[in-house]
C-alpha positions as CSV (number, residue, x, y, z in Angstrom):
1,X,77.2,214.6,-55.6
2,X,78.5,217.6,-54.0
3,X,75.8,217.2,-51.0
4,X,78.1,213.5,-50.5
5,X,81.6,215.3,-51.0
6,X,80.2,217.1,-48.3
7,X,79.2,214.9,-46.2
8,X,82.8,213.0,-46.5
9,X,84.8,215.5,-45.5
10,X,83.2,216.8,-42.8
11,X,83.5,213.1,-41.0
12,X,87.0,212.9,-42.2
13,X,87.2,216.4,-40.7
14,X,85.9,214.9,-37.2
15,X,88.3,212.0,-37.5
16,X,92.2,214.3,-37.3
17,X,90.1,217.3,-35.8
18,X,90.8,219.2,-38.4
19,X,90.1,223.1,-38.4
20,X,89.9,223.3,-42.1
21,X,90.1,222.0,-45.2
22,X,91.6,222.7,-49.0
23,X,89.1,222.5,-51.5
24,X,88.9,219.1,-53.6
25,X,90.7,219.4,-56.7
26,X,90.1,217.9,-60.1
27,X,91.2,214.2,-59.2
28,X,89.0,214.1,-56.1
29,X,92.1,215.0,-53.3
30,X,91.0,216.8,-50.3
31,X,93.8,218.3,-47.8
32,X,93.1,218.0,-44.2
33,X,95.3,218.5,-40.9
34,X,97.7,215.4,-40.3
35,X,97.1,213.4,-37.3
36,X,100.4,212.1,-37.1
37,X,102.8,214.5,-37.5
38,X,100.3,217.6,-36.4
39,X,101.4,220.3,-38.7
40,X,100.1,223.4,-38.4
41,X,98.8,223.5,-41.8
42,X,96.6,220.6,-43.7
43,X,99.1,218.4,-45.3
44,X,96.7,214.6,-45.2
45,X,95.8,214.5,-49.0
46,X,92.8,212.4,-49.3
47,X,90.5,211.0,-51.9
48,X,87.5,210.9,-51.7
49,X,86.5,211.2,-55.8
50,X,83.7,208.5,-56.7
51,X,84.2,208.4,-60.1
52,X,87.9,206.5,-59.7
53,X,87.3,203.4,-58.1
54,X,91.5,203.0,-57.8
55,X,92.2,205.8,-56.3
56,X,89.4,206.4,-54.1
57,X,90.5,206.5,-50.0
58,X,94.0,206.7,-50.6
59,X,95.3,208.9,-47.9
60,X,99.1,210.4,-47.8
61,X,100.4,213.3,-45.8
62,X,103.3,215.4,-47.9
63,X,105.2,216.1,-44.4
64,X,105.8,212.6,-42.6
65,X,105.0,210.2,-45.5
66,X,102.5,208.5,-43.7
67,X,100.2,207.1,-46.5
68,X,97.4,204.2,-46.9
69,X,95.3,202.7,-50.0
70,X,91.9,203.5,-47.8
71,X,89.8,205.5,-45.4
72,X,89.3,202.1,-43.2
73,X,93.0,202.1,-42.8
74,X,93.1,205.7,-41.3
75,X,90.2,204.8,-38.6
76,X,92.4,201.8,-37.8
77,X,95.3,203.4,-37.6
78,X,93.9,206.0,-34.9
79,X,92.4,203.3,-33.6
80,X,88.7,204.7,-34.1
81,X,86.5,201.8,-35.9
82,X,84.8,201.3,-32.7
83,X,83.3,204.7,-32.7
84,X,80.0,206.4,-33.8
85,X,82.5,208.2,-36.6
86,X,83.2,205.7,-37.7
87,X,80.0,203.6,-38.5
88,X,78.9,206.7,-39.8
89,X,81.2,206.3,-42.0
90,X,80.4,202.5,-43.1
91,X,76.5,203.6,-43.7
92,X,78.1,206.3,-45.8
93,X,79.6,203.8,-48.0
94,X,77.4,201.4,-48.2
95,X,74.9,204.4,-49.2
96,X,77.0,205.8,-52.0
97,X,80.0,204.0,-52.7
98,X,79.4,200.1,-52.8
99,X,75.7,200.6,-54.6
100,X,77.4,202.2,-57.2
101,X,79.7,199.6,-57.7
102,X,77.0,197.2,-57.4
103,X,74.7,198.6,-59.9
104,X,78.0,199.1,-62.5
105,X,78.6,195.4,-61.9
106,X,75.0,194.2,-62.6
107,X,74.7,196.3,-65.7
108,X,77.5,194.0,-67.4
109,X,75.8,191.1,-66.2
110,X,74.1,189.1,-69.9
111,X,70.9,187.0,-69.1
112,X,71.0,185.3,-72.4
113,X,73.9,182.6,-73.0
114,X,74.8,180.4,-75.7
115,X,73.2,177.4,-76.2
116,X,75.3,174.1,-74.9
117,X,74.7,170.3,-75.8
118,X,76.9,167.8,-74.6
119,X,79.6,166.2,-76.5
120,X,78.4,163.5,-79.2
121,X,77.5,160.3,-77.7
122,X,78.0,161.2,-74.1
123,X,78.0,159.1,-71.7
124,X,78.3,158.7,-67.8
125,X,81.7,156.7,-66.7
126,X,79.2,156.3,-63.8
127,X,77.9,153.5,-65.9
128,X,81.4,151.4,-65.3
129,X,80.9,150.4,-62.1
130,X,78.1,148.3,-63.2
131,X,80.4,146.2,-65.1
132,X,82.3,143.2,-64.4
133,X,85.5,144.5,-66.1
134,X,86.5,148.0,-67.5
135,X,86.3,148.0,-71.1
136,X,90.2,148.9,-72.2
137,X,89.4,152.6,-73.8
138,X,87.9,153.4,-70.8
139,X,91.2,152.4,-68.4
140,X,93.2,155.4,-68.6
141,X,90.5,157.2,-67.8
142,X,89.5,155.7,-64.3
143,X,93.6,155.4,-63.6
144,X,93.7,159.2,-64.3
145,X,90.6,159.5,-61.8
146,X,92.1,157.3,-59.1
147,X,95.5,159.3,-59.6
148,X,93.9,162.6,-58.7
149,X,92.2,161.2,-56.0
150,X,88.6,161.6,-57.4
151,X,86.1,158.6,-55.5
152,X,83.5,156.8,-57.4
153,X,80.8,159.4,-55.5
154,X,82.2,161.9,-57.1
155,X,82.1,160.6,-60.7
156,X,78.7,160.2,-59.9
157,X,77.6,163.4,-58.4
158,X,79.4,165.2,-61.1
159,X,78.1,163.4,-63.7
160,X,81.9,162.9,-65.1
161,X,81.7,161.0,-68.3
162,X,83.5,160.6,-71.9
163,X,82.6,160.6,-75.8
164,X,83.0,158.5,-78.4
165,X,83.9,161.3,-80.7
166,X,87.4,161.0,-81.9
167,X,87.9,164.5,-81.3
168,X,86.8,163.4,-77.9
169,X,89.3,160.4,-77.7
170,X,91.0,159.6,-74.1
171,X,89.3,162.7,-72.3
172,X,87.0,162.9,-69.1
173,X,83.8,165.3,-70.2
174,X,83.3,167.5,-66.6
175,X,79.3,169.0,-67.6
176,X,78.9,172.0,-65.7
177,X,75.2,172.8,-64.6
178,X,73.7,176.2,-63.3
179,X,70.8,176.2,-60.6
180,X,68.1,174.7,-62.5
181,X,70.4,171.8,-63.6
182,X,70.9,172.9,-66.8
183,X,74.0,172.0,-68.8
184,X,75.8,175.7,-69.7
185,X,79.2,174.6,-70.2
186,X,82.1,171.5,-69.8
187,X,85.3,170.7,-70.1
188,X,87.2,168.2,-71.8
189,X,90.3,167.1,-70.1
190,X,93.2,164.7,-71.9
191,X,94.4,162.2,-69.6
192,X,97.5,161.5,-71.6
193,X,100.4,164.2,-72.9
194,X,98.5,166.3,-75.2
195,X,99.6,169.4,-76.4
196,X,96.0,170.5,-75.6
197,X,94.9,169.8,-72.0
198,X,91.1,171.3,-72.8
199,X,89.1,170.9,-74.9
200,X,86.6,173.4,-74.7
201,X,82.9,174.3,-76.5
202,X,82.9,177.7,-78.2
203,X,80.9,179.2,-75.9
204,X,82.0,182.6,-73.3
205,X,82.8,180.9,-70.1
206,X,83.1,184.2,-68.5
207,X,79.2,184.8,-68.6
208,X,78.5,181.1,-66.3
209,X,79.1,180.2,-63.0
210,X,80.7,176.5,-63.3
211,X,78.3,174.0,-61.2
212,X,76.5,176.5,-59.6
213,X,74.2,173.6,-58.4
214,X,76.5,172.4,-56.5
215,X,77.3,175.7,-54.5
216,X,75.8,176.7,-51.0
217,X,75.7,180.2,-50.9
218,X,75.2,180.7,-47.2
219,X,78.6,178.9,-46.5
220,X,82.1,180.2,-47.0
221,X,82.9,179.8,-50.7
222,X,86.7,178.9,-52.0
223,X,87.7,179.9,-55.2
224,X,90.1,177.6,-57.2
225,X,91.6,177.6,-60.5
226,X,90.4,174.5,-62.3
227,X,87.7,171.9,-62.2
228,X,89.7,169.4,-60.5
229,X,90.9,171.4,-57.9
230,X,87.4,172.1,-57.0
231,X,87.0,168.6,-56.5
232,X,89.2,168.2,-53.2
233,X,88.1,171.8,-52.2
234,X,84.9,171.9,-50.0
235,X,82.0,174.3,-51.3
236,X,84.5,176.0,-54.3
237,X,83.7,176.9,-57.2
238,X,86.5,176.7,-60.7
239,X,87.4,180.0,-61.9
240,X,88.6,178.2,-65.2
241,X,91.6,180.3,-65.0
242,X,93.0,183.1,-62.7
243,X,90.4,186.1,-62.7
244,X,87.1,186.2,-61.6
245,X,84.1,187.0,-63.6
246,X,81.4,189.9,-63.4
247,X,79.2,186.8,-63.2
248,X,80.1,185.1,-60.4
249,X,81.6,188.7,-58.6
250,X,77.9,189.8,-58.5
251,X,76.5,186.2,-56.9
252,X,79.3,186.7,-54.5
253,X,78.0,190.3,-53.4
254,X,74.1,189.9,-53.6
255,X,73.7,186.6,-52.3
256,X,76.1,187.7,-49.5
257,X,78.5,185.1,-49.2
258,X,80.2,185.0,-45.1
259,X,83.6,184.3,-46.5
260,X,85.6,183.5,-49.7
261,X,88.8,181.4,-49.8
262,X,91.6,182.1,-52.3
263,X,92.8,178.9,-52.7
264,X,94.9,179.5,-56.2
265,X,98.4,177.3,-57.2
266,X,101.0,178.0,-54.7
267,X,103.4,181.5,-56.4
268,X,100.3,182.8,-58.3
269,X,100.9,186.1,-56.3
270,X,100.1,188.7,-58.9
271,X,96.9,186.6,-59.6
272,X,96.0,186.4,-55.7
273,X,96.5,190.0,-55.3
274,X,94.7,190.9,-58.4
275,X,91.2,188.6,-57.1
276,X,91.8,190.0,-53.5
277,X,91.5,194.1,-54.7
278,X,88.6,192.8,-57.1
279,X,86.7,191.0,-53.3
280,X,88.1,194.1,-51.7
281,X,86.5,196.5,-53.8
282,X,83.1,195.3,-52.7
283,X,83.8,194.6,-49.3
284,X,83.4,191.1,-49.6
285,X,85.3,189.4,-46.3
286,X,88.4,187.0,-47.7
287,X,91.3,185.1,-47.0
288,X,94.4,183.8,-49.0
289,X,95.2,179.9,-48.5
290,X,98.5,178.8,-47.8
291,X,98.4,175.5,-49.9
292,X,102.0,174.4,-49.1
293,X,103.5,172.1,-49.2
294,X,101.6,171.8,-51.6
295,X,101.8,173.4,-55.3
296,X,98.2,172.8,-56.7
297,X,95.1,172.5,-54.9
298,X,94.1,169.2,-56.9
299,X,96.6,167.6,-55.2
300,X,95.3,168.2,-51.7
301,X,93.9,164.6,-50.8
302,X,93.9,165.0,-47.5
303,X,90.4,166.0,-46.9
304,X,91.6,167.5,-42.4
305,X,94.8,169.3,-43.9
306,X,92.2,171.2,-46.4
307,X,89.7,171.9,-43.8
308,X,92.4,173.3,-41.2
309,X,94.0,174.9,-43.6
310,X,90.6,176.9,-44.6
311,X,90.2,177.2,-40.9
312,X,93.4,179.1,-40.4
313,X,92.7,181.5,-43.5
314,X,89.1,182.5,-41.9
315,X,90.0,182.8,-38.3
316,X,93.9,184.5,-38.9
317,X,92.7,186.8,-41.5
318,X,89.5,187.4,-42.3
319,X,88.4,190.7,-43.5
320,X,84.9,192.5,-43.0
321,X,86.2,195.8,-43.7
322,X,89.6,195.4,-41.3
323,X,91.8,196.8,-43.8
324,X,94.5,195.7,-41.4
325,X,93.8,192.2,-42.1
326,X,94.0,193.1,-45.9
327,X,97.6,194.5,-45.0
328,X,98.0,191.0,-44.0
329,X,97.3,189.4,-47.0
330,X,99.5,191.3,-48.7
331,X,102.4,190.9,-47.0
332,X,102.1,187.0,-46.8
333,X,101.3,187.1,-50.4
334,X,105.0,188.7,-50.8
335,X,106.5,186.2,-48.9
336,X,105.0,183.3,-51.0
């Protein structure tokens, strides 16, 4: 560890020149010279402490206030990621830093998940459009289908269906499936005013990746909040919620995804920031969607306005370690 501390600090040492250094103290600051002001003296706190993954690269000099949340940042700023330095310093964290991370991730990951079985008397709404006329339990189902925009192809291809449980009564069963097409979860969704939307199984959602089948890993992945958003979003995948899972963070850094899409309900800032540090972390390239005008993604029928708009979110920001982009991010998130 103290052979990588090392290591560090003499790069960062290389980037400001600087002629020394004060030793690293107990939360993993170093002090080297300022490249912006130029004192005399090191005054560029910097840390470069593994063990806190929050505070780790956060650089800020006690004479001109210049500060940043990460080591990228400072290359940017003196305009030096284009320079041996600094892939030097790229292979130094993808070395050390990120396989870390990496390995602390996949040691949370749990193989063994409960077992799921589909609702009692399931059935595939697939199965209406064989039928001269829709039986009258089954109509406010379809007109809650039409309403969101969801075709006949994809009632079939997602296998949605219903259950002639009462418990079950007036709900569209959504099976979720992992890559061997096996049932691991659903949802239940009311398509009148209930008090509860879902109805869920008792089962830990946040050890499955919902329709994994369905994903295609070598494309740019969107992440959305709930199943039917994921419908009108190409290649996404439902977060059931607002964080992301260990899970599906994981899938996202081995299989080496080219780009993910944050494509959450339009004013979920604190949410959007919170999944963009988790992505950032791990140096997965991202970028936020601007949904408006619209306020939830399932709403977006208009299969070109969803396409450009996941054009403009790759092309105007996308990431790969340009911490400038992720400075971009930010600030549109605070304008949201």
């Amino acid at each position: 560890m103290q052979h990588q501390h090392q290591k560090l600090r003499d790069i960062l040492c290389q980037l400001v020149s600087s002629r020394q250094t004060l030793n690293m103290d107990s939360k993993g600051n170093i002090v080297i010279h300022c490249p912006f002001c130029n004192h005399h003296k090191p005054k560029l706190a910097v840390n470069i402490g593994f063990t806190d993954k929050d505070r780790f690269g956060k650089w800020h000099c006690w004479v001109c206030e210049k500060r940043g949340h990460s080591i990228d940042l400072l290359f940017r700023r003196l305009h030096k990621t284009k320079s041996g330095l600094y892939q030097a310093y790229r292979e130094f964290v993808n070395e050390n830093i990120n396989s870390a991370r990496i390995q602390s991730l996949e040691s949370s990951i749990i193989i063994e998940r409960d077992e799921i079985v589909y609702p009692e008397n399931f059935k595939p709404l697939s199965a209406v459009f064989y039928k001269k006329t829709i039986p009258d339990t089954l109509r406010p189902m379809m007109s809650y289908l039409r309403k969101r925009g969801v075709s006949r192809e994809k009632i079939v291809m997602y296998n949605l269906g219903y259950s002639t449980e009462y418990k079950y009564h007036s709900r569209i069963i959504a099976p979720s499936y992992d890559l061997d097409g096996e049932l691991n979860y659903f949802l239940a969704r009311a398509t009148y005013d209930a008090e509860i939307k879902y109805l869920n199984p008792f089962a830990d959602k946040d050890v499955i990746i919902f329709n994994e089948l369905f994903v295609n890993w070598n494309e740019p992945v969107s992440l959305v909040e709930g199943f039917f958003d994921s419908i009108n979003v190409p290649n996404s995948i439902p977060l059931l919620g607002k964080t992301i899972n260990n899970q599906l963070l994981y899938a996202l850094v081995t299989r080496k995804v080219p780009f993910v899409h944050i494509v959450l309900d339009k004013g979920e800032v604190k949410s959007a920031t919170e999944l963009a540090d988790r992505l950032q972390l791990l140096d997965i390239p991202f970028g936020i969607v601007d949904i408006s005008p619209y306020k939830d993604p399932g709403d977006m029928t208009d299969k070109l306005f969803i396409m450009e708009k996941l054009q403009e979110s790759e092309q105007a920001i996308r990431l790969d370690s340009d911490t400038h982009g992720y400075n971009l991010i930010r600030s549109r998130l605070a304008a949201l």
